[in-house]
C-alpha positions as CSV (number, residue, x, y, z in Angstrom):
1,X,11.6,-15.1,-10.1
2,X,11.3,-16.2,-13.4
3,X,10.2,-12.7,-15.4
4,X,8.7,-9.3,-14.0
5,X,5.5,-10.0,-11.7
6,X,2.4,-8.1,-12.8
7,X,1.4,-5.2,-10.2
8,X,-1.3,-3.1,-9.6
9,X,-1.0,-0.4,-6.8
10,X,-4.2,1.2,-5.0
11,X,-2.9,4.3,-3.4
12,X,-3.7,7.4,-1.4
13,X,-0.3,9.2,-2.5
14,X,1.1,10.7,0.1
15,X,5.1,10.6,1.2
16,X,5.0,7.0,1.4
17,X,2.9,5.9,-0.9
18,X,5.4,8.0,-3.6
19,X,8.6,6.1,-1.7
20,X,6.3,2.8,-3.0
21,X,5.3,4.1,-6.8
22,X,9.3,5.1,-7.5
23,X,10.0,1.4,-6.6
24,X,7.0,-0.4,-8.6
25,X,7.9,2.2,-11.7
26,X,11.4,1.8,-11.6
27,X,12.4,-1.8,-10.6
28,X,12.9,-4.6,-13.4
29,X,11.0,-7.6,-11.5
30,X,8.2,-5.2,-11.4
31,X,5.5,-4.9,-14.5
32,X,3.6,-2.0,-13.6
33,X,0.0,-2.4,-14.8
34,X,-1.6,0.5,-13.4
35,X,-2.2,2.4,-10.8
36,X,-5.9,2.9,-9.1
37,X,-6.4,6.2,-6.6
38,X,-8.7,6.5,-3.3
39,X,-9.2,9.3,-1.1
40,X,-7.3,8.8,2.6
41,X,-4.2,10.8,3.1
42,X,-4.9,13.9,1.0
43,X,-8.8,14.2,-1.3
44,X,-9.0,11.6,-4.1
45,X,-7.9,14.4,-6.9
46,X,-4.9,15.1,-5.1
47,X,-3.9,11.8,-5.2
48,X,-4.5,11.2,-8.4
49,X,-2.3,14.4,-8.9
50,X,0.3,13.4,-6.9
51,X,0.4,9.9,-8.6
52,X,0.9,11.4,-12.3
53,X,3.4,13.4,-10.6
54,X,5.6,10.5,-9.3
55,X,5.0,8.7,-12.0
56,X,6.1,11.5,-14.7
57,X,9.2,11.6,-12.8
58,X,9.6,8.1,-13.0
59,X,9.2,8.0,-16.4
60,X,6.0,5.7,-16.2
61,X,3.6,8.0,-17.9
62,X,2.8,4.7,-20.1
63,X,0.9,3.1,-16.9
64,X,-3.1,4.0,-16.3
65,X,-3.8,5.8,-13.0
66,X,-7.9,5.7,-12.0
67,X,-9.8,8.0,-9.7
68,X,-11.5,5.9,-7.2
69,X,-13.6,6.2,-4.3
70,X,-13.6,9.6,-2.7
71,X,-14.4,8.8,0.6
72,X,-14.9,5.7,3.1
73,X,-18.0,3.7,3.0
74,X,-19.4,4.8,6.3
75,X,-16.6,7.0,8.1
76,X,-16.9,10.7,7.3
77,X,-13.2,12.1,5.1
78,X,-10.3,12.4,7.9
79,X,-7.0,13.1,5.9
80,X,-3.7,13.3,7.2
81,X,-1.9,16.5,6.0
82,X,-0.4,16.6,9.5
83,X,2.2,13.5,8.3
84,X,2.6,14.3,4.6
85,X,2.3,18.0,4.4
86,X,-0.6,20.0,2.4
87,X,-0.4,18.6,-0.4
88,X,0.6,14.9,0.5
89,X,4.2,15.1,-1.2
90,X,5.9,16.8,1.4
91,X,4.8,20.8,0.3
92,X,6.9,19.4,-3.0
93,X,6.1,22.6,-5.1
94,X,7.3,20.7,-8.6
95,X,5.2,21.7,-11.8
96,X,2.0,19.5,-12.2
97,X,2.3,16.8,-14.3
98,X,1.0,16.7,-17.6
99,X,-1.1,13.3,-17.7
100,X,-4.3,13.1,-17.4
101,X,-6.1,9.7,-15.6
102,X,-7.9,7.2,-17.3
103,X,-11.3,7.8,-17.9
104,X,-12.6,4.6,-16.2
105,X,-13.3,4.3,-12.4
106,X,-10.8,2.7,-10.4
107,X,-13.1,0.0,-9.8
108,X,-14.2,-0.5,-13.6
109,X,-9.9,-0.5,-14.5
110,X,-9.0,-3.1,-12.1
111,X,-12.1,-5.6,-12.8
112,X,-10.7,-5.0,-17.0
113,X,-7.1,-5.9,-16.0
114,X,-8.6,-8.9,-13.3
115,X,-10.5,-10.7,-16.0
116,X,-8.1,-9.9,-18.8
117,X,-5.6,-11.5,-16.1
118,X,-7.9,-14.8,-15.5
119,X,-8.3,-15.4,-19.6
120,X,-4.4,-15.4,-20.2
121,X,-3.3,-17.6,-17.9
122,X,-1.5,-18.5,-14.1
123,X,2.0,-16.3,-15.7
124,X,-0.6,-13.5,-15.7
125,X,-2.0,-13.7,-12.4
126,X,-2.0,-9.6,-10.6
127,X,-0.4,-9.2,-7.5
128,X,-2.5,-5.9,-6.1
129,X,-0.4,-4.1,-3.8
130,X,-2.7,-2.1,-1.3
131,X,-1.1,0.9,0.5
132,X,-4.3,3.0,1.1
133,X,-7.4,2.4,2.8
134,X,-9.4,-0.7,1.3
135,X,-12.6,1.3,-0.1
136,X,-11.7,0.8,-3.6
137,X,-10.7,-3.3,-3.3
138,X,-13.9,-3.7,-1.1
139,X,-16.2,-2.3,-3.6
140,X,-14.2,-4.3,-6.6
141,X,-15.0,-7.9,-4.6
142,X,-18.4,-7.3,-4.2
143,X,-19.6,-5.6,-7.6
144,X,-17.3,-7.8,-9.4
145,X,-16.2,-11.0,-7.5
146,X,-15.4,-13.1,-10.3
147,X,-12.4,-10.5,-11.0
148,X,-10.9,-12.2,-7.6
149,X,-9.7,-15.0,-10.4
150,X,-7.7,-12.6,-11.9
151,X,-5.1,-12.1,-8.6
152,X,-1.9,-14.0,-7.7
153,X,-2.6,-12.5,-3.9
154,X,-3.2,-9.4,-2.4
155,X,-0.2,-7.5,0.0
156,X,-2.2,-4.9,2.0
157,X,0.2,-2.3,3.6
158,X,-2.7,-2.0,6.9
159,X,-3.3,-2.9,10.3
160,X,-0.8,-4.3,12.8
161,X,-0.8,-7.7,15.3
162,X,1.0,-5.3,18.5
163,X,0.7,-1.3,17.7
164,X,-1.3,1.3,16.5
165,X,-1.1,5.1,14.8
166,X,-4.1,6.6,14.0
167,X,-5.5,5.6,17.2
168,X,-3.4,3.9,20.1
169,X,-5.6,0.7,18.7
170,X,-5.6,0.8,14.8
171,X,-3.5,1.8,12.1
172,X,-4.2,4.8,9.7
173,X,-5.6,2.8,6.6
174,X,-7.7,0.3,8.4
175,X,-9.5,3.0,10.8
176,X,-10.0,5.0,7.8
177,X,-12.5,2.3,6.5
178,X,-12.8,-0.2,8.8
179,X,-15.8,-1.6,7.1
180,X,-14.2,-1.8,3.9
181,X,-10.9,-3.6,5.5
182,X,-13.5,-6.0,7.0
183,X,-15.0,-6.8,3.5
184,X,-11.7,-7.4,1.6
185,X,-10.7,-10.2,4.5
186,X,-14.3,-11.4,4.3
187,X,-13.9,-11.6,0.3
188,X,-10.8,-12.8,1.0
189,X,-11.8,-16.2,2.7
190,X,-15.1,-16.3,0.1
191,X,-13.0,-15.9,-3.0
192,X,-9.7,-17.9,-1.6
193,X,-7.5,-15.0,-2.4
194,X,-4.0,-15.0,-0.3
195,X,-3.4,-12.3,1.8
196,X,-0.2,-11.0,3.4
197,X,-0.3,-8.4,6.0
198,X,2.4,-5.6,6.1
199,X,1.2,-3.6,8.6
200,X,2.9,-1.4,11.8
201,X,4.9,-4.2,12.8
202,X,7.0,-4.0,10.1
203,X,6.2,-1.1,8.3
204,X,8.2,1.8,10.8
205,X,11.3,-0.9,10.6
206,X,13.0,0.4,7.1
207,X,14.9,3.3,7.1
208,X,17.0,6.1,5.3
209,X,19.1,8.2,7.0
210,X,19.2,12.2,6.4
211,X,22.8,11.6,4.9
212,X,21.8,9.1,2.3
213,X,18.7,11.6,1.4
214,X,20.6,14.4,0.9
215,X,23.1,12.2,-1.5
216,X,20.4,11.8,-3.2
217,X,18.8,15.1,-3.2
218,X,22.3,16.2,-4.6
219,X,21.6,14.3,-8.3
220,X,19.1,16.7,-8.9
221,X,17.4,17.2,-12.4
222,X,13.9,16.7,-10.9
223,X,14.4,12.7,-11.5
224,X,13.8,10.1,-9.6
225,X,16.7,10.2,-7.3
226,X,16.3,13.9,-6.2
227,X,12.0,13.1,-5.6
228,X,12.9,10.1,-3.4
229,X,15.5,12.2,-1.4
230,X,13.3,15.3,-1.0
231,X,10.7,12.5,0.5
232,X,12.6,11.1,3.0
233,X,14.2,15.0,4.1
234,X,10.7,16.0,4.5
235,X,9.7,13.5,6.8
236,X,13.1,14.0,9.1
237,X,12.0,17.4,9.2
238,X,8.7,16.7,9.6
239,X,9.3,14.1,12.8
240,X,12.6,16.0,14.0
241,X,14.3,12.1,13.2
242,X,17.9,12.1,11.2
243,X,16.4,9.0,9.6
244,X,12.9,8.1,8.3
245,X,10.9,4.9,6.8
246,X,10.0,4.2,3.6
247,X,6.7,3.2,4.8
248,X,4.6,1.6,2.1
249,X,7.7,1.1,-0.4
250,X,8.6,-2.2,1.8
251,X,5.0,-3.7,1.0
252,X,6.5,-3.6,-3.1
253,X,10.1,-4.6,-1.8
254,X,8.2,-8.0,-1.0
255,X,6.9,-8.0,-4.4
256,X,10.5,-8.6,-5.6
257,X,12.3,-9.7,-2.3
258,X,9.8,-11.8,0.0
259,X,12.5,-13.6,1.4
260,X,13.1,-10.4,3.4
261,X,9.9,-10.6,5.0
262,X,9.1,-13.1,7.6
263,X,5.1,-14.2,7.8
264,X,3.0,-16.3,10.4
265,X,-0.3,-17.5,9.3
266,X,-2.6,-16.1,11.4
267,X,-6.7,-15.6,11.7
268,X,-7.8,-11.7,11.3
269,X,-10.9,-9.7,11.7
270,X,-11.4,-5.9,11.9
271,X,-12.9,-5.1,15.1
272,X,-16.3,-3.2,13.7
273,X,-17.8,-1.4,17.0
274,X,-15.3,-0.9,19.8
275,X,-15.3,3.1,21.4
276,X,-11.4,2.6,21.3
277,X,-10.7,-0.3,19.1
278,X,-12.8,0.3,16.2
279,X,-10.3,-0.2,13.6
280,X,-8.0,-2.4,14.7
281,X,-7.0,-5.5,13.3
282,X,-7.3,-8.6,15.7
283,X,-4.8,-10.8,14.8
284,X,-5.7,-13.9,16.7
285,X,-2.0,-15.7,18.1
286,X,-3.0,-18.3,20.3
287,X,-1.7,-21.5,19.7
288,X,-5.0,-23.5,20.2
289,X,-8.1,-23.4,18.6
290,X,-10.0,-21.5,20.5
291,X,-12.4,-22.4,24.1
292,X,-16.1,-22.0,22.4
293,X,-17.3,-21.7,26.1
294,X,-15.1,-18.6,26.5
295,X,-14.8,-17.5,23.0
296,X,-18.2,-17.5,21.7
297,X,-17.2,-15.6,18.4
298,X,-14.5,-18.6,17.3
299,X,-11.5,-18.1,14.7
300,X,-11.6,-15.3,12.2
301,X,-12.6,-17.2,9.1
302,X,-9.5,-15.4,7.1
303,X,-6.4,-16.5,8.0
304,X,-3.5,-14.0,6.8
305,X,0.3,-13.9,5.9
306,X,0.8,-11.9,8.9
307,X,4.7,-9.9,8.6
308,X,6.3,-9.6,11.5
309,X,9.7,-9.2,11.3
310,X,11.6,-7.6,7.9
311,X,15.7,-7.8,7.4
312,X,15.2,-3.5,7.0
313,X,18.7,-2.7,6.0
314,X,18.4,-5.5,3.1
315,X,14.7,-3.5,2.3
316,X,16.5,-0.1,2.5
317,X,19.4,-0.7,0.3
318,X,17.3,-2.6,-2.4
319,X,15.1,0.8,-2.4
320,X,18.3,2.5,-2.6
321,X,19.5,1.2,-5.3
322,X,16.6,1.3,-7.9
323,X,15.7,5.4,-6.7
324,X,19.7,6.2,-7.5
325,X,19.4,4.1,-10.8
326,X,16.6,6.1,-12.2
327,X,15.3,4.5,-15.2
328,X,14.4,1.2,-15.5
């Protein structure tokens, strides 16, 4: 890595999605550009709250956070206050932060930073970092398409080759708005834009234990290091585990460690109309081309960097390390 790579996080900040802003806004091989907001895990406005908060804490009240899309494009509003509490941090109860978002929509702040991006250069390139459903990056690719210049690749924490969560088929941020998840990897193949996957496979693989949270809890101060450990205490509580994942934080540990992430190229398409499947991401791993005369559908036009095994404990510590060191 030859200086900080330039990051842009779309989030729906709940518990995870705060392990995953500590990192961006702390870690040295990260350049935080912004941060853009979508309704999934808690309403839109909460999540634009709950970002400000994390990144107050972090010290990163220099980097823009947008209000995006509200709700899916099709699918009626289903949060998920059951996993991250009421108010997505984990029923946190710190003081609101005293940012306020950029005016722009989320959609008008990354198309500025994409082209901006595209004019200065390959060095400038954006590496967007999805951990939310895909409403906001769908809507970006088709009203502005020529932004797609702008981005290095896209790593979409989403969708899974084996499992699922939200449904025994599909995984929370897919299912959300399958239609939109079906449009980024359509715009994907259109606009060459690489893709890597970090979905379920991986994603439930990195963990904290209790003990290391309450170390943490113990610096206190309201900084970083007590947030991150209040986080991962929640969610042992909250799942009766003595450990718990980081979750969407290991889609920005491959930012700045991919060789802790092992990837198979694979074809993907987001299955639109199944009664149990509809969501899930069909992540084609046959080892031939495909029999038309059984197969009349073919390969999935997109092909995918598909993560399916992570080394966690080399993950964990490297999140470890930059929540305990605070500042960057």
């Amino acid at each position: 890595m030859t200086g900080p790579v330039p990051v842009v996080l779309d989030v729906d900040t709940g518990v995870d999605d705060a392990c995953a802003l500590l990192l961006a806004g702390l870690h040295p091989d990260v350049d935080l550009r912004a941060v853009t907001c979508v309704g999934g895990n808690v309403s839109v406005d909460e999540v634009v709250a709950n970002t400000l908060t994390v990144l107050q804490v972090a010290g990163r009240g220099d980097v823009a956070v947008a209000r995006g899309a509200p709700r899916p494009l099709l699918e009626p509003v289903s949060h998920a206050r059951h996993v991250h509490g009421g108010d997505g941090l984990g029923d946190l109860g710190w003081p609101s932060p005293d940012a306020r978002p950029d005016p722009r929509h989320a959609v008008e702040l990354l198309a500025d930073l994409l082209n901006e991006a595209a004019s200065a250069g390959p060095a400038a390139l954006i590496t967007l970092v999805t951990l939310a459903p895909l409403t906001n990056i769908a809507l970006l690719l088709r009203t502005y398409p020529q932004a797609a210049a702008g981005l290095a690749e896209i790593i979409f924490m989403g969708g899974a080759a084996n499992v699922g969560n939200a449904t025994a088929s599909a995984e929370f941020n897919v299912w959300h708005d399958p239609e939109a998840a079906a449009i980024v990897l359509q715009s994907a193949a259109e606009l060459d834009i690489p893709v890597v996957m970090y979905g379920l496979d991986v994603f439930y693989d990195v963990l904290v234990t209790r003990e290391q949270a309450v170390e943490l809890i113990a610096v206190g101060g309201h900084g970083p290091a007590e947030l991150a450990g209040r986080l991962i205490d929640f969610q042992c509580d909250r799942f009766g585990q003595p450990q718990a994942t980081i979750g969407d934080a290991g889609a920005v540990c491959a930012v700045i460690d991919r060789t802790g992430l092992s990837t198979t190229r694979l074809p993907v398409r987001v299955e639109l109309a199944g009664t149990y499947s509809r969501g899930r991401t069909i992540v084609d791993r046959r080892d031939w081309a495909g029999d038309i005369a059984h197969d009349p559908h073919g390969m999935a036009p997109t092909a995918v960097e598909v993560a399916l095994s992570v080394d966690a404990d080399r993950y964990a510590q490297l999140w470890l390390r930059t929540v305990k060191a605070g500042r960057r």
